[in-house]
N, CA, C and O atoms as a CHARMM CRD file, in Angstrom:
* protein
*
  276
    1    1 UNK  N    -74.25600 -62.29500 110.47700 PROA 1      0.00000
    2    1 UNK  CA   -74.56300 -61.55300 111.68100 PROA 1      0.00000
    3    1 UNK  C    -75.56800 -60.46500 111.32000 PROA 1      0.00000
    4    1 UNK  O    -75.51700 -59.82500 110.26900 PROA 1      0.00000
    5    2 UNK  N    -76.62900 -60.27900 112.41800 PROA 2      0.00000
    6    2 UNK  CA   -77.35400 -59.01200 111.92100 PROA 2      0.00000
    7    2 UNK  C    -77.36900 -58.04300 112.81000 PROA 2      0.00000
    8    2 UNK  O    -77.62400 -58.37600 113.96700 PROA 2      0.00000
    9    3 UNK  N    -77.19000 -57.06500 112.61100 PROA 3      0.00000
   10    3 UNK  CA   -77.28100 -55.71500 113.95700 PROA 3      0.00000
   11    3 UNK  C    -78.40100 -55.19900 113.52100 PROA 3      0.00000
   12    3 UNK  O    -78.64500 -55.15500 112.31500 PROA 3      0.00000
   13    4 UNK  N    -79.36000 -54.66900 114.58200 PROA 4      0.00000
   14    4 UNK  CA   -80.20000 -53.66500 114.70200 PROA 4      0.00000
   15    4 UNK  C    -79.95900 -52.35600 115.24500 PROA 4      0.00000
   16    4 UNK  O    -79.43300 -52.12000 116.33300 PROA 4      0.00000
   17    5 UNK  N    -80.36000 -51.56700 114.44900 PROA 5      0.00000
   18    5 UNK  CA   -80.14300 -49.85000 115.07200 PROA 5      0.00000
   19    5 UNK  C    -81.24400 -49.12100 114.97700 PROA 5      0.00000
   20    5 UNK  O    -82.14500 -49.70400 114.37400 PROA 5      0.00000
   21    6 UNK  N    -81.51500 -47.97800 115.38200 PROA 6      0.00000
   22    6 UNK  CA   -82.99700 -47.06300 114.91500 PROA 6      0.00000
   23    6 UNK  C    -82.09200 -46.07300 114.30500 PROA 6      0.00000
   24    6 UNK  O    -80.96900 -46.15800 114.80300 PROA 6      0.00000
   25    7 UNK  N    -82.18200 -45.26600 113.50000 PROA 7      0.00000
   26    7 UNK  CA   -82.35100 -44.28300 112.85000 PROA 7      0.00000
   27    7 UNK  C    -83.19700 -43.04200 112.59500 PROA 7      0.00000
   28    7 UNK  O    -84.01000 -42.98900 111.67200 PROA 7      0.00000
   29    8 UNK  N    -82.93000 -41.85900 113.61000 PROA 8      0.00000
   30    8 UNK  CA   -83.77300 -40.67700 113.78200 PROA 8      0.00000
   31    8 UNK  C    -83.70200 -39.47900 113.08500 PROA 8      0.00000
   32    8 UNK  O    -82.58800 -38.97200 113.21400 PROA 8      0.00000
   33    9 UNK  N    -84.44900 -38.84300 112.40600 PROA 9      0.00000
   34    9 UNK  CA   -84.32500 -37.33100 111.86200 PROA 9      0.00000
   35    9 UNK  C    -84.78000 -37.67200 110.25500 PROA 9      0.00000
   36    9 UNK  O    -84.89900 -36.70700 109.50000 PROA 9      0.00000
   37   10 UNK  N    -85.02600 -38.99900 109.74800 PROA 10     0.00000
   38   10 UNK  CA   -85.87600 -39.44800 108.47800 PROA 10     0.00000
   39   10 UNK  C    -86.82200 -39.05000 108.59400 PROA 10     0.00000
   40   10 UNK  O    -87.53300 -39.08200 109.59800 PROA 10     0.00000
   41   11 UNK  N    -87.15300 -38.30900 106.97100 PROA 11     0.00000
   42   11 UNK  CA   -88.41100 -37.86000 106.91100 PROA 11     0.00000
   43   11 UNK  C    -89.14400 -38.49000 105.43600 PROA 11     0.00000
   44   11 UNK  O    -90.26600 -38.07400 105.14600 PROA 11     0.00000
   45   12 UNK  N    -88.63900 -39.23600 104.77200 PROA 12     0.00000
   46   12 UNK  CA   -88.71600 -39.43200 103.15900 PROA 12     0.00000
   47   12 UNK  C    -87.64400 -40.40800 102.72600 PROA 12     0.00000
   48   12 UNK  O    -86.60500 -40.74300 103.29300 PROA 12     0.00000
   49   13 UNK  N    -88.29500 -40.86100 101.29800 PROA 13     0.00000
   50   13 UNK  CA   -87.56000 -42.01800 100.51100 PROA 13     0.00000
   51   13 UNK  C    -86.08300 -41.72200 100.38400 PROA 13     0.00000
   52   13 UNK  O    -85.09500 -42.45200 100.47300 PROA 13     0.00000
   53   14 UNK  N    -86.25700 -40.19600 100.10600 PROA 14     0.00000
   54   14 UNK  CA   -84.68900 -40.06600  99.86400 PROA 14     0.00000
   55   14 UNK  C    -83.85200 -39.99500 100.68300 PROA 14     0.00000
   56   14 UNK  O    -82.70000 -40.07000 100.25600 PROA 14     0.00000
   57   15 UNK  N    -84.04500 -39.82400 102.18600 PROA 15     0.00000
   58   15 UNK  CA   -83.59400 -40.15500 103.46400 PROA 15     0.00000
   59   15 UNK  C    -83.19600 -41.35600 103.58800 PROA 15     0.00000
   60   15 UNK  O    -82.10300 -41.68500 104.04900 PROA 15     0.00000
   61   16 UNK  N    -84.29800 -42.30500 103.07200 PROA 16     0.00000
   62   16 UNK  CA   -83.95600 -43.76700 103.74800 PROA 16     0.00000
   63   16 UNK  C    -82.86800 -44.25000 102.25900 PROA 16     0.00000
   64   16 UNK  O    -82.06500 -45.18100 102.32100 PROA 16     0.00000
   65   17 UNK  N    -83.01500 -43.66600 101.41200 PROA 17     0.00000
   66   17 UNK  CA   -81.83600 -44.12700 100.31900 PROA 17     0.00000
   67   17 UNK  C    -80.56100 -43.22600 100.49900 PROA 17     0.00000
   68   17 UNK  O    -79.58900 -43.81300 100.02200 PROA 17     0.00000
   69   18 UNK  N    -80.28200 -42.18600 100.94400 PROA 18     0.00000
   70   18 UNK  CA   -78.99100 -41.88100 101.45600 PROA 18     0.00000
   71   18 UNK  C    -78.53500 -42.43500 102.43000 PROA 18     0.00000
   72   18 UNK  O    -77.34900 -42.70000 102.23700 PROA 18     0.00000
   73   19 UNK  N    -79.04100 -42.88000 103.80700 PROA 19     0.00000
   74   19 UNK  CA   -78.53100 -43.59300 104.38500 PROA 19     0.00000
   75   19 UNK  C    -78.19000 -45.19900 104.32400 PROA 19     0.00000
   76   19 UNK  O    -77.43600 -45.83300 105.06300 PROA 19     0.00000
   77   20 UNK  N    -78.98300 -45.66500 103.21000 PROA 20     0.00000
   78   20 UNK  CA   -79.06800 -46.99900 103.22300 PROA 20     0.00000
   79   20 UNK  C    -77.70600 -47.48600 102.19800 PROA 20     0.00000
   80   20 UNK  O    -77.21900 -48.60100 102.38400 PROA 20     0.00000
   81   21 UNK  N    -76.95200 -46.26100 100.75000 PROA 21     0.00000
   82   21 UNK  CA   -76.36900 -45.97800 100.35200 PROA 21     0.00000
   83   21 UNK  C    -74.93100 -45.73100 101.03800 PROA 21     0.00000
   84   21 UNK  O    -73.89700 -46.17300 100.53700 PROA 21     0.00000
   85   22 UNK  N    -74.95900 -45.07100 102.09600 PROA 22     0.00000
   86   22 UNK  CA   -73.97400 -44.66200 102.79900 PROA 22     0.00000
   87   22 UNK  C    -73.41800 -45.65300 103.97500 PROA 22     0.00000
   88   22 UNK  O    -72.23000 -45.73900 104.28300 PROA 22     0.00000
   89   23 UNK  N    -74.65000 -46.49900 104.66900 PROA 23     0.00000
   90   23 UNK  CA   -74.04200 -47.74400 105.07700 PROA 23     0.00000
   91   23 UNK  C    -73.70900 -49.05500 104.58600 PROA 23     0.00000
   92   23 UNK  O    -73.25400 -50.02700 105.18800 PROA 23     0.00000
   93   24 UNK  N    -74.00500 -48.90800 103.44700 PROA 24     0.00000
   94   24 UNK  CA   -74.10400 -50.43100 102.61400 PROA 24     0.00000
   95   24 UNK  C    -72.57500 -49.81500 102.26100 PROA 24     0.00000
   96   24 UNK  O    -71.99100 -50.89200 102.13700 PROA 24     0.00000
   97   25 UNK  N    -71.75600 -49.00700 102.06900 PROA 25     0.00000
   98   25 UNK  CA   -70.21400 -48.93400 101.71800 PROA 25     0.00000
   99   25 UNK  C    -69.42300 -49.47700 102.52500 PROA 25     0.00000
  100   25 UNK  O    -68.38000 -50.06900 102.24800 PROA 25     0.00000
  101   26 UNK  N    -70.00300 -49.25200 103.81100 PROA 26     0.00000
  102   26 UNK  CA   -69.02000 -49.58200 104.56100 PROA 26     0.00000
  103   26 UNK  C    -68.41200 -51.22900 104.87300 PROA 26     0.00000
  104   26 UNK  O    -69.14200 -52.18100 105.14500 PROA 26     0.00000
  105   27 UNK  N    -67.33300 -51.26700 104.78900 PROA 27     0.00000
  106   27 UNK  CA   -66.27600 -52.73400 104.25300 PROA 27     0.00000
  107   27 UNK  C    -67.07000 -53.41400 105.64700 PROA 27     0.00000
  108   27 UNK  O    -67.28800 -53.01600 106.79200 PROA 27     0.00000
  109   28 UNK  N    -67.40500 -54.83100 104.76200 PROA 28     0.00000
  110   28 UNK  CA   -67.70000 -55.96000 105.72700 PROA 28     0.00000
  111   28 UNK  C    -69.57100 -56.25000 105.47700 PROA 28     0.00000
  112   28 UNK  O    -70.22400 -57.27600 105.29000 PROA 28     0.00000
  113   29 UNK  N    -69.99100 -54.60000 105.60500 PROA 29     0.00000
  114   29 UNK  CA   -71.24400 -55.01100 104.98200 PROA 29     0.00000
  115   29 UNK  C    -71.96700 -55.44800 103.97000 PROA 29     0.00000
  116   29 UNK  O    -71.79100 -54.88200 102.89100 PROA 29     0.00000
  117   30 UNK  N    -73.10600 -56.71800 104.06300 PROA 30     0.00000
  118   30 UNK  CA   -73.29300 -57.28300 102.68200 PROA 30     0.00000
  119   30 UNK  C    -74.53100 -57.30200 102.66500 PROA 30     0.00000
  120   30 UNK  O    -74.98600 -58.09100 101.83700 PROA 30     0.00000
  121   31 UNK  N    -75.81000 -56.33600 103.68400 PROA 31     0.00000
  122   31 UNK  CA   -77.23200 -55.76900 103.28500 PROA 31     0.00000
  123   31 UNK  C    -77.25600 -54.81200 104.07200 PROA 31     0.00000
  124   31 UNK  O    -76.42100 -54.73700 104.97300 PROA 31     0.00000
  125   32 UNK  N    -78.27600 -53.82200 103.88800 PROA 32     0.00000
  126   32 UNK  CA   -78.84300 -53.13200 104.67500 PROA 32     0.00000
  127   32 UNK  C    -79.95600 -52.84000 104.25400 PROA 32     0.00000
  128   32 UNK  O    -80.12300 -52.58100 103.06200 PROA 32     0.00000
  129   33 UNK  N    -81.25800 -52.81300 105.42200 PROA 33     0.00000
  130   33 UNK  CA   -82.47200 -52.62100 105.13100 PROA 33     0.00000
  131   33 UNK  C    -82.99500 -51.83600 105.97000 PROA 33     0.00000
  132   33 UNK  O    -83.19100 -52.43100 107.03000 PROA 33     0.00000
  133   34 UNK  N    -83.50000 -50.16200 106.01000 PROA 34     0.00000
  134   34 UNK  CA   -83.90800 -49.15300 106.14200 PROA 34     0.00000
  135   34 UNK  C    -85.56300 -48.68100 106.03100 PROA 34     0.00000
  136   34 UNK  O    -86.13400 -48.17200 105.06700 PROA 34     0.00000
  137   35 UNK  N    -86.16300 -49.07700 107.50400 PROA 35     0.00000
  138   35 UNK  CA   -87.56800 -48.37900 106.73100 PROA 35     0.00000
  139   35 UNK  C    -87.89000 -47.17000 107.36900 PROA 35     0.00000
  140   35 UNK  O    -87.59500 -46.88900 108.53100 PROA 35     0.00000
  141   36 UNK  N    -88.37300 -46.61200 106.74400 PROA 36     0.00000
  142   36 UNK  CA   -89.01300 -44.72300 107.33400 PROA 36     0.00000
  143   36 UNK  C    -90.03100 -44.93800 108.12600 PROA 36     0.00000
  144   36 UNK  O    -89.71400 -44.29400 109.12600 PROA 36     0.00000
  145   37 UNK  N    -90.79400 -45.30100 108.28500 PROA 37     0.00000
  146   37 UNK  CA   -92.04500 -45.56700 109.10200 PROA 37     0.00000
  147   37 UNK  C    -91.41900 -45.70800 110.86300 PROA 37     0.00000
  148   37 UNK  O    -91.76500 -45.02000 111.82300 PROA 37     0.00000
  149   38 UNK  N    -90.43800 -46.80900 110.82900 PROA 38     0.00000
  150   38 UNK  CA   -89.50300 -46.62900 112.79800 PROA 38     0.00000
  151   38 UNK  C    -88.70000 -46.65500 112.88800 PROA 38     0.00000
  152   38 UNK  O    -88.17200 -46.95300 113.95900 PROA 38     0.00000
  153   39 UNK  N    -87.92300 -46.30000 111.60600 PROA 39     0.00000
  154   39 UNK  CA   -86.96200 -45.84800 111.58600 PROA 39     0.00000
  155   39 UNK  C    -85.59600 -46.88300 111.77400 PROA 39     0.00000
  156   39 UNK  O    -84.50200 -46.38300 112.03200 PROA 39     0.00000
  157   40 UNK  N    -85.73800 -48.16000 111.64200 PROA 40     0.00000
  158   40 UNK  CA   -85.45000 -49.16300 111.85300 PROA 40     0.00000
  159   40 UNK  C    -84.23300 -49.61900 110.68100 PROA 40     0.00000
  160   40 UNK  O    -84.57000 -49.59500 109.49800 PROA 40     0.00000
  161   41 UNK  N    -82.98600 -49.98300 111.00300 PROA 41     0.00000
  162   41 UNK  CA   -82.08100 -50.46400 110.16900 PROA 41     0.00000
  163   41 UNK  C    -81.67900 -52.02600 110.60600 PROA 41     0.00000
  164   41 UNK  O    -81.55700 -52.52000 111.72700 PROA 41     0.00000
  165   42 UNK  N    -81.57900 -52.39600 109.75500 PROA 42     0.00000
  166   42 UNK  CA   -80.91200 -53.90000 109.78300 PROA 42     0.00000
  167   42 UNK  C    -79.86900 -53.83400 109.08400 PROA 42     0.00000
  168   42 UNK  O    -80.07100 -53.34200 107.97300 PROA 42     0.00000
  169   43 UNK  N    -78.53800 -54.22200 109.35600 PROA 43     0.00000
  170   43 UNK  CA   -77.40200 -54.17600 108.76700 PROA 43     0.00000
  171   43 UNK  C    -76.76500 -56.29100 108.76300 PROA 43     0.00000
  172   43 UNK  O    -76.32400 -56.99200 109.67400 PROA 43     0.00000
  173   44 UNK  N    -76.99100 -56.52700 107.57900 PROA 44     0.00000
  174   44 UNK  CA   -76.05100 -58.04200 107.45000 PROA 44     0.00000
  175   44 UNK  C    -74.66500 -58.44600 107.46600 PROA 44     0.00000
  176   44 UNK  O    -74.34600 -58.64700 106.29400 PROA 44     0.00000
  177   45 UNK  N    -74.01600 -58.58900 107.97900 PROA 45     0.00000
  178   45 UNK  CA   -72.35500 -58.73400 107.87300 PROA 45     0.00000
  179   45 UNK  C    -71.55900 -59.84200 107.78100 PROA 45     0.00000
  180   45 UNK  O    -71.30300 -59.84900 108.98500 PROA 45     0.00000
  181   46 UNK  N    -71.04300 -60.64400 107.42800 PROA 46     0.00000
  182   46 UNK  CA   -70.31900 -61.35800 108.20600 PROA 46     0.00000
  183   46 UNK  C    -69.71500 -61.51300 109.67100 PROA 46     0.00000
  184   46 UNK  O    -69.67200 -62.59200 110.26100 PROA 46     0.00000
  185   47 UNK  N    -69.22300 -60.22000 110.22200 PROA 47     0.00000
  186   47 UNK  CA   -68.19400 -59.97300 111.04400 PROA 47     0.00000
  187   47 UNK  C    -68.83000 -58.86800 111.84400 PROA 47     0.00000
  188   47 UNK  O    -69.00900 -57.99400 110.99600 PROA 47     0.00000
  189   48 UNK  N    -69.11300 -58.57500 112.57800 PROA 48     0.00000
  190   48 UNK  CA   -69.41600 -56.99300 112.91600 PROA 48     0.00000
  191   48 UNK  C    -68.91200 -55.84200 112.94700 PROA 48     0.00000
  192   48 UNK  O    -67.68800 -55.72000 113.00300 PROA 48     0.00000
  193   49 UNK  N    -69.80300 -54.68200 112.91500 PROA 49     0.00000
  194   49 UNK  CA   -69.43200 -53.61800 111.98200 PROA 49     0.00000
  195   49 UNK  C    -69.12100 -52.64300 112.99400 PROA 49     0.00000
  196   49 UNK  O    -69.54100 -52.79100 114.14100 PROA 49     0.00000
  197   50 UNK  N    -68.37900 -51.60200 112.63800 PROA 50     0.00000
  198   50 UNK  CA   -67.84800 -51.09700 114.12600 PROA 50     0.00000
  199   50 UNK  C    -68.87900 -50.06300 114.01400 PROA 50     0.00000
  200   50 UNK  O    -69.12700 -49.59500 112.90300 PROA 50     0.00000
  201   51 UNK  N    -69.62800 -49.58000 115.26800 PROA 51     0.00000
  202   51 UNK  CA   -70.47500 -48.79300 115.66200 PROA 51     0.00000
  203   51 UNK  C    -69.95900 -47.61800 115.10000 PROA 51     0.00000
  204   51 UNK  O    -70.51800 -47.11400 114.12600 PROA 51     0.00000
  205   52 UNK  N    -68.96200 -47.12700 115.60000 PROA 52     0.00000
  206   52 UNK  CA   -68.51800 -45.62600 114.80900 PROA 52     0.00000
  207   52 UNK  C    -68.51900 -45.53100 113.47500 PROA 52     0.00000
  208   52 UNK  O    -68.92400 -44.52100 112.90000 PROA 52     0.00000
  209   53 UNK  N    -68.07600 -46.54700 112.87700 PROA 53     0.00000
  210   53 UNK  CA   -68.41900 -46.06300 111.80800 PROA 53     0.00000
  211   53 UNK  C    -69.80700 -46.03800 110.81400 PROA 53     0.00000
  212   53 UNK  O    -70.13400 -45.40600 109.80900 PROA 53     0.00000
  213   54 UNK  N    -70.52700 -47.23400 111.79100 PROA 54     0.00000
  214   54 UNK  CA   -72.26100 -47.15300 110.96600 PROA 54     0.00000
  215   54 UNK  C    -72.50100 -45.33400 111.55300 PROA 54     0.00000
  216   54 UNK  O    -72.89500 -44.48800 110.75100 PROA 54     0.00000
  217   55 UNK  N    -72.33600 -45.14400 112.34000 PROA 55     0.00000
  218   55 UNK  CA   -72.28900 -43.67500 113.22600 PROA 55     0.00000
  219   55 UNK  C    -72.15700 -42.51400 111.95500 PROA 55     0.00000
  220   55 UNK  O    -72.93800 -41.72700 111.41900 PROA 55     0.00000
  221   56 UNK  N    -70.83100 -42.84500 111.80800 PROA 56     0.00000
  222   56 UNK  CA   -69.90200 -41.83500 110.88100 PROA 56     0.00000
  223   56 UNK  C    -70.61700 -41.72500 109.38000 PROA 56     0.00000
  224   56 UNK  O    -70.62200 -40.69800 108.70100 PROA 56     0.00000
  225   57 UNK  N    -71.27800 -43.12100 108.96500 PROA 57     0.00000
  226   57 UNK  CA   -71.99100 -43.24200 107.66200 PROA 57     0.00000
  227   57 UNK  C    -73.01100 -42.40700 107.78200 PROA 57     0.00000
  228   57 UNK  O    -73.17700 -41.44800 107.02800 PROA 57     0.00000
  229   58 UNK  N    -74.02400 -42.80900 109.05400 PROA 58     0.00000
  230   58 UNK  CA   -75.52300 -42.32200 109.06400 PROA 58     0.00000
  231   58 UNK  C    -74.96300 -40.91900 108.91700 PROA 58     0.00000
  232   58 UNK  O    -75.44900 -40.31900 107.95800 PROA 58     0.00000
  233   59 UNK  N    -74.06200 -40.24100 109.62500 PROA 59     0.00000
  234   59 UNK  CA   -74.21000 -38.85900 109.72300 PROA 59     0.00000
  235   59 UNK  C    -73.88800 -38.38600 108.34200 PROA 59     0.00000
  236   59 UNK  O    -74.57500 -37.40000 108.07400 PROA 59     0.00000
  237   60 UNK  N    -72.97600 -38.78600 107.23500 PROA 60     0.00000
  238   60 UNK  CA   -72.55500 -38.53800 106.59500 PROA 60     0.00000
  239   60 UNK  C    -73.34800 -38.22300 104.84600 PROA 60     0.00000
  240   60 UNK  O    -72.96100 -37.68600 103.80800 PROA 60     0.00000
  241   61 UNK  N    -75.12400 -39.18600 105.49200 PROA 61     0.00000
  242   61 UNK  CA   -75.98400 -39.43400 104.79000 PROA 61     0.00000
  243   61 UNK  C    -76.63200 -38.37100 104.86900 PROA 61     0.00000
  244   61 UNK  O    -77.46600 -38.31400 103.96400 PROA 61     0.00000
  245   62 UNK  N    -76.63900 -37.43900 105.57600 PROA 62     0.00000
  246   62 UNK  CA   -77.55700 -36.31100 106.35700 PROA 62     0.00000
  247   62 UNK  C    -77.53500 -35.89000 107.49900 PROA 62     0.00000
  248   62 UNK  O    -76.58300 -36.29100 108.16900 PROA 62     0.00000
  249   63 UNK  N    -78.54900 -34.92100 108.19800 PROA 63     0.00000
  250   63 UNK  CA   -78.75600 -34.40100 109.66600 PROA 63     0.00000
  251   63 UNK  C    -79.44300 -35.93200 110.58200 PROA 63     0.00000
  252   63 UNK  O    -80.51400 -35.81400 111.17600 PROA 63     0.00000
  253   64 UNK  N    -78.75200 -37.17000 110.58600 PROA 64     0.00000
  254   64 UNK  CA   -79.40400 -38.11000 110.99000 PROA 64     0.00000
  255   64 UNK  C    -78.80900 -38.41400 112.69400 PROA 64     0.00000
  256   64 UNK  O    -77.78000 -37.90000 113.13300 PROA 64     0.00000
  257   65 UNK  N    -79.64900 -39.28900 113.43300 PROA 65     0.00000
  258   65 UNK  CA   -78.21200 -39.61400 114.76000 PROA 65     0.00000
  259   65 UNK  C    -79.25000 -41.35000 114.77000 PROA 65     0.00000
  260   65 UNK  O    -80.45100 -41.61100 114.69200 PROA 65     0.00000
  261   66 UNK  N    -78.00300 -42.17100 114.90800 PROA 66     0.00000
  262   66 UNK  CA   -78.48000 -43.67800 114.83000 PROA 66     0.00000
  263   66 UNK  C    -77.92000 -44.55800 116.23300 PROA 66     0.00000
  264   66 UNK  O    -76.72100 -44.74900 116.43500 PROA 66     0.00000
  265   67 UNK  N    -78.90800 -45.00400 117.06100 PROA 67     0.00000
  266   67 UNK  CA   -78.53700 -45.88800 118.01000 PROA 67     0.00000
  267   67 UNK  C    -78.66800 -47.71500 117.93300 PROA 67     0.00000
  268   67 UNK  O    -79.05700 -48.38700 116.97800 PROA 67     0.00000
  269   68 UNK  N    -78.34300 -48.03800 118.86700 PROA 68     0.00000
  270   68 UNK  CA   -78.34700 -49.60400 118.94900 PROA 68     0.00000
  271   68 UNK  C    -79.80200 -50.22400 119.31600 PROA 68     0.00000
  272   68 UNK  O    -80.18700 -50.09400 120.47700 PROA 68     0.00000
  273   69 UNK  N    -80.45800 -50.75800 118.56600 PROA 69     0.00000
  274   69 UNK  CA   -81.86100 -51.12100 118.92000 PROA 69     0.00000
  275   69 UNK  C    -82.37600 -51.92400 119.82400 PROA 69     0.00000
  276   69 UNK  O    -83.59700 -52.05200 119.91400 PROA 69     0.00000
């Protein structure tokens, strides 16, 4: 399964590697791909991933806020 989300308040590499770090933990996920330029996430799963908690990750990565694309 793949979900799309945007990801806002990235400014830099190390942005897109804390968040990409912080959602790739979360149980069930098995990629995530993060680019800075639109801010754009792709998350791979098997199963789908519960919104709150990709939510709870992004924030947890930084001052970030992430919607459904």
């Amino acid at each position: 399964m793949i979900s799309n989300y945007t990801v806002s308040g990235m400014t830099c590499g190390h942005c897109v590697s804390h968040v990409t770090e912080e959602v790739s933990a979360l149980k069930g996920v098995d990629d995530v791909v993060v680019t800075l330029d639109d801010g754009k996430m792709v998350i791979t799963s098997a199963e789908p991933v519960d919104f709150d908690a990709v939510r709870e990750a992004v924030s947890e990565a930084g001052d970030y806020q992430v919607s459904l694309a």
